[in-house]
C-alpha positions as CSV (number, residue, x, y, z in Angstrom):
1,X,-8.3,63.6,2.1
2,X,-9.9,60.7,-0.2
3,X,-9.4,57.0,1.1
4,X,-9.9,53.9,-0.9
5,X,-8.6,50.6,-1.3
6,X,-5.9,49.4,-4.0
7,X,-2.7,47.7,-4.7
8,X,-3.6,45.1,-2.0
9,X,-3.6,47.9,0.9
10,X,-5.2,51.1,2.4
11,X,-4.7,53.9,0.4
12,X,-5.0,57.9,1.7
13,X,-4.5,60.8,-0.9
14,X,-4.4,64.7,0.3
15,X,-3.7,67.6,-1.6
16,X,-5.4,69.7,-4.4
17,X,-6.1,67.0,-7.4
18,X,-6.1,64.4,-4.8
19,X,-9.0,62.8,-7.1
20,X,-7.1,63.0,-10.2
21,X,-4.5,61.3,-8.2
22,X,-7.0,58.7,-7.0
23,X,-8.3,57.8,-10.0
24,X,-4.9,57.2,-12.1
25,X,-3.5,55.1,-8.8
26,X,-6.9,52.7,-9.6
27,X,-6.6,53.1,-13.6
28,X,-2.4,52.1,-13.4
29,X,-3.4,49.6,-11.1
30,X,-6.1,47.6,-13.4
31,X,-3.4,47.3,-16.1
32,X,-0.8,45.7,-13.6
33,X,-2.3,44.0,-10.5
34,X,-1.7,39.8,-10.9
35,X,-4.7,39.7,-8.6
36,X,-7.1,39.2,-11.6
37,X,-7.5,39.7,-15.1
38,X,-5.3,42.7,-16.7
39,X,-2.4,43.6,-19.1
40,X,0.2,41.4,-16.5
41,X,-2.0,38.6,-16.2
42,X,-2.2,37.9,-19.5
43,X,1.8,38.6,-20.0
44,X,2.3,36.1,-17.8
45,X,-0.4,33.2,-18.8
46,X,0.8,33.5,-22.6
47,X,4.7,34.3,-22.5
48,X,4.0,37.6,-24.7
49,X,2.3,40.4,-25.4
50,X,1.9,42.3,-28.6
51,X,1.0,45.9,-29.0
52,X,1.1,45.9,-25.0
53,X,-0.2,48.8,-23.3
54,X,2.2,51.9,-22.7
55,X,2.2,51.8,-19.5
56,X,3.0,48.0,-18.8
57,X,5.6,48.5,-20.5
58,X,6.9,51.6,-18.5
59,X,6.3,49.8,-15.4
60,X,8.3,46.4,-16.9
61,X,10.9,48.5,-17.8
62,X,11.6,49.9,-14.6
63,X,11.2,46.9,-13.0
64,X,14.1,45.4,-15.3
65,X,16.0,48.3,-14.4
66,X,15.9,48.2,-10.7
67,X,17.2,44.5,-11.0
68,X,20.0,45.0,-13.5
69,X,20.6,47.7,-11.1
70,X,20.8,45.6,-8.0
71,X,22.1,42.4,-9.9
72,X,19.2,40.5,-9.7
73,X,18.4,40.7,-5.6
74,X,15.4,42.8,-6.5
75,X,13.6,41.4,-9.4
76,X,10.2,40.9,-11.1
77,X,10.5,37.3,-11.5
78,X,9.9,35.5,-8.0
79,X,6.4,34.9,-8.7
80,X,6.8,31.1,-9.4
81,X,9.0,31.2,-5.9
82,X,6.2,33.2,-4.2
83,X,3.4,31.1,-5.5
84,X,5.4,28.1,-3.8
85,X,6.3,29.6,-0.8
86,X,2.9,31.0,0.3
87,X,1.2,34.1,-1.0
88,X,-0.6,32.6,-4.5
89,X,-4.1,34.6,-4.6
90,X,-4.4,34.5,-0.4
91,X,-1.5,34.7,2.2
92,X,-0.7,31.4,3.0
93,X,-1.9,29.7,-0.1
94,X,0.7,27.6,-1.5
95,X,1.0,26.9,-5.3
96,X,3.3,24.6,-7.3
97,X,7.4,24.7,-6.7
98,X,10.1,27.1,-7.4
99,X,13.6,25.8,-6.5
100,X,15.3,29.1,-8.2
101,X,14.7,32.6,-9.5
102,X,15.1,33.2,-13.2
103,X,17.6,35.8,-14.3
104,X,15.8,38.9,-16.0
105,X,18.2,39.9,-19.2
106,X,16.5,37.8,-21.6
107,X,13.2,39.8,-21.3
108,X,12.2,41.0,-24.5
109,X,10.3,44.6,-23.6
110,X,9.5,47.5,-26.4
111,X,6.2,48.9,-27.1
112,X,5.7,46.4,-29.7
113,X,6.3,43.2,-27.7
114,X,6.9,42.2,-24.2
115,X,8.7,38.5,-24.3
116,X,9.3,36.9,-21.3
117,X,11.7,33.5,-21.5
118,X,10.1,30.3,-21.2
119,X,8.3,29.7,-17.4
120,X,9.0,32.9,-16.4
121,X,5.9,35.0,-14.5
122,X,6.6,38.5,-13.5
123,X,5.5,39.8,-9.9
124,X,5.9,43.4,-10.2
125,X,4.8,44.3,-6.4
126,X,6.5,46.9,-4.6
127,X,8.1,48.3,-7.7
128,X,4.6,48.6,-9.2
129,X,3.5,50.2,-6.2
130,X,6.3,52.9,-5.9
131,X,6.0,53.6,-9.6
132,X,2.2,53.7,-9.1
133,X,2.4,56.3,-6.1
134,X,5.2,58.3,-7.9
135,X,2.6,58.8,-11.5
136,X,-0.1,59.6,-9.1
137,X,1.5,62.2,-7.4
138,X,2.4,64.2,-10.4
139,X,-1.3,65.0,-10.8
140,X,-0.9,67.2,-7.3
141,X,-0.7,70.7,-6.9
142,X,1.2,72.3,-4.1
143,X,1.6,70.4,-0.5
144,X,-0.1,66.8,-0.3
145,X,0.8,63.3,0.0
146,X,0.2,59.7,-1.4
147,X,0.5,57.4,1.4
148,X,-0.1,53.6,-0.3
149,X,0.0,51.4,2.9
150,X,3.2,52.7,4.3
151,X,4.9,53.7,0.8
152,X,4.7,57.8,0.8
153,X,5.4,60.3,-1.6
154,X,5.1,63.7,0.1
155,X,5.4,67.2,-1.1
156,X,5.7,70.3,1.8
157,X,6.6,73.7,1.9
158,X,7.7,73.5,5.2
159,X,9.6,71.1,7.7
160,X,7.6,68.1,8.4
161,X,7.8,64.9,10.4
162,X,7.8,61.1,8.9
163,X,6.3,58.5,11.6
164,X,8.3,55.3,11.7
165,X,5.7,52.5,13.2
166,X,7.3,50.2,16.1
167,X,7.2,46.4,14.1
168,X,6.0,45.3,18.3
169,X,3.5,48.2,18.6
170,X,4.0,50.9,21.1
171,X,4.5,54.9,20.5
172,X,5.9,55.5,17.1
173,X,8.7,57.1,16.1
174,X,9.0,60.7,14.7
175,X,11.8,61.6,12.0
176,X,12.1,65.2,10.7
177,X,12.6,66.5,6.9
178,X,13.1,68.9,5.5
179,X,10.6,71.3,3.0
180,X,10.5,69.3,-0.8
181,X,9.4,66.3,-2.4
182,X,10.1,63.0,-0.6
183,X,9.8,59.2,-1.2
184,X,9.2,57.0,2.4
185,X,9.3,53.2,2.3
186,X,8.7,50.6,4.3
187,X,9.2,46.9,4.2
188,X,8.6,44.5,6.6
189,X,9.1,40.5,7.3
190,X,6.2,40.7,9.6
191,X,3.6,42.3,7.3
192,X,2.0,40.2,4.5
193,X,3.5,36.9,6.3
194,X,2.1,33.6,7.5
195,X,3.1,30.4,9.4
196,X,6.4,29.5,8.1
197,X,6.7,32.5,5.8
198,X,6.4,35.9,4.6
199,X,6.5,37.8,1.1
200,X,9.8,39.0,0.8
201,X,11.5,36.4,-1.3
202,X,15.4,35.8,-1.7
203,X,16.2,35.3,-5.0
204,X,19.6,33.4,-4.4
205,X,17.7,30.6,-2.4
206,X,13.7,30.9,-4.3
207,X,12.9,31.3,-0.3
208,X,11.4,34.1,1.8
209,X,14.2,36.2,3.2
210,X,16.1,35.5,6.5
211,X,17.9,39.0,8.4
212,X,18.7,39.4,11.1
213,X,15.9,43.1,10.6
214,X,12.3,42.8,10.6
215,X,11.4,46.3,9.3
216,X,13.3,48.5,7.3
217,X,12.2,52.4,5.9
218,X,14.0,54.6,3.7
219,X,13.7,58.4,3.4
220,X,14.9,59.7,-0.4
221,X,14.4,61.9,-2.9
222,X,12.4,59.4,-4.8
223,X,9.5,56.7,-3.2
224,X,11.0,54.1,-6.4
225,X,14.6,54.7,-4.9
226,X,13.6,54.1,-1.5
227,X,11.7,51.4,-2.1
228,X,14.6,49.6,-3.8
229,X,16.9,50.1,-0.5
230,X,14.7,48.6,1.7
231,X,15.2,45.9,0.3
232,X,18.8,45.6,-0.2
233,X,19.1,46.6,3.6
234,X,17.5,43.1,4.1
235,X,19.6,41.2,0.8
236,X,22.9,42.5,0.6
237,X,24.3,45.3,3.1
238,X,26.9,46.0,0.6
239,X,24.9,46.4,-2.0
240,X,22.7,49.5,0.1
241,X,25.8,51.2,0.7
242,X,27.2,51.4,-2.4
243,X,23.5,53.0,-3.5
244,X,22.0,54.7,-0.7
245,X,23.4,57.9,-1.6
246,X,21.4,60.8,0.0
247,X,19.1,58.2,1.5
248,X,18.3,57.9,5.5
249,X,17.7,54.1,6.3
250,X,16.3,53.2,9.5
251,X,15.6,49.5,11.0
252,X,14.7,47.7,13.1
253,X,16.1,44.1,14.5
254,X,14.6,40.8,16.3
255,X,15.4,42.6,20.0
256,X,13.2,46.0,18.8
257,X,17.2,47.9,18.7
258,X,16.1,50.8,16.4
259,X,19.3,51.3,14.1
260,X,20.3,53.5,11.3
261,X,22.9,52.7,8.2
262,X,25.8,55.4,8.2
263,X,29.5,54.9,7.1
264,X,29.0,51.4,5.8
265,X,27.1,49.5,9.1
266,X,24.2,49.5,11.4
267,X,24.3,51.7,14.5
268,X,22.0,53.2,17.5
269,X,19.8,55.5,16.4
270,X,18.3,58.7,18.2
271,X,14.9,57.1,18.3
272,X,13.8,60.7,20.0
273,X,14.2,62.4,17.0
């Protein structure tokens, strides 16, 4: 197993290739981190970007995608509104004022140009983490994993078990799945947070989020598809059900209740399994 820090967490690779893995995870994440100087930063400090790297614009694209997808409730554009609210280049580090989020279809994005609309600054985050995790793992061969601070992507032979950490500590959950190729996220409202905030942002109010769940993870087919449902399981219930598909979502709420989304609301769940 090879362990390193990147994309602002704990990274663990396993599997034959696991260094090829590795190192493409760092490489993808030098072009697209806001954290310091790459491809996004300078997107973002000038407006544009000719001749832009091929994989910027991969990872913009899908990014777009994922909020035309979810009509706008999970979108590149809250930087300015997470500046503001509290996670500039430290958590808790405040940095000008966002009063709304800026709607994405005006973003010019083609492998000649990437054009973003005036005060516009793209935060790709956990889109750019899935898609990370999900390129990386192509470079393994056989059974192994990419676990990226909580967002997986395994591949097994066999049946395995996914463990679901308790948001209040304690002994964690176990969920089984079945042999193939699966995608595990996790958001949370208490991770990456600080007084008076967190980093999830809503982008109807330019606010971090307020639900009623404080950790949601979803178990599908692809780490970019479960990524996107955990957070529409905090945004818009609706929305999740009408895309959750195959999915498994699990959550928990404010009392600890460990629940699971089935037939359009949030019930019990066997938290033996």
């Amino acid at each position: 197993m090879f362990r390193f820090s990147a994309l602002g967490t704990d990274i663990a690779v396993s599997g034959e290739g696991q260094d090829a893995a590795a190192q493409e995870m760092m490489r993808l994440e030098a072009l697209l981190t806001r954290f310091r100087l790459s491809a996004l930063t300078a997107l973002n400090r000038h407006g544009e970007l000719h001749r832009p790297p091929p994989e910027l614009v991969q990872a913009v694209r899908h990014a777009l995608n994922v909020s035309a997808l979810t009509g706008g409730l999970v979108t590149p554009a809250v930087l300015p509104a997470l500046e503001a609210a509290g996670y500039a280049r430290r958590l808790g580090d405040h940095r000008g004022h966002a009063t709304s989020v800026p709607d994405t279809s005006a973003v010019v994005c083609g492998p000649e140009l990437i054009r973003l609309p005036s005060g516009m600054r793209l935060d790709l985050g956990g889109t750019a983490k899935s898609w990370i995790a999900e390129r990386a793992a192509e470079h393994l061969l056989g059974d192994g994993f990419i676990d990226a601070g909580g967002d997986v992507v395994l591949r097994q032979s066999g049946v395995f078990a996914v463990e679901i950490s308790r948001p209040a500590g304690g002994a964690p959950l176990y969920l089984e799945c079945p042999p193939g190729t699966w995608g595990v996220a996790t958001s949370s409202t208490l991770k990456r947070a600080w007084a008076g905030g967190h980093h999830l942002i809503d982008p109807r109010t330019a606010r971090p989020l307020v639900s009623a769940l404080v950790q949601v993870t979803a178990i599908a087919p692809k780490l970019t598809d479960a990524e996107v449902l955990t957070k529409l399981a905090f945004l818009d219930a609706e929305k999740l059900d009408a895309l959750q598909g195959p999915a498994q979502v699990y959550a928990f709420d404010h009392e600890g209740q460990f629940l699971t989304r089935q037939a359009g609301r949030w019930q019990a769940a066997d938290a033996s399994c």
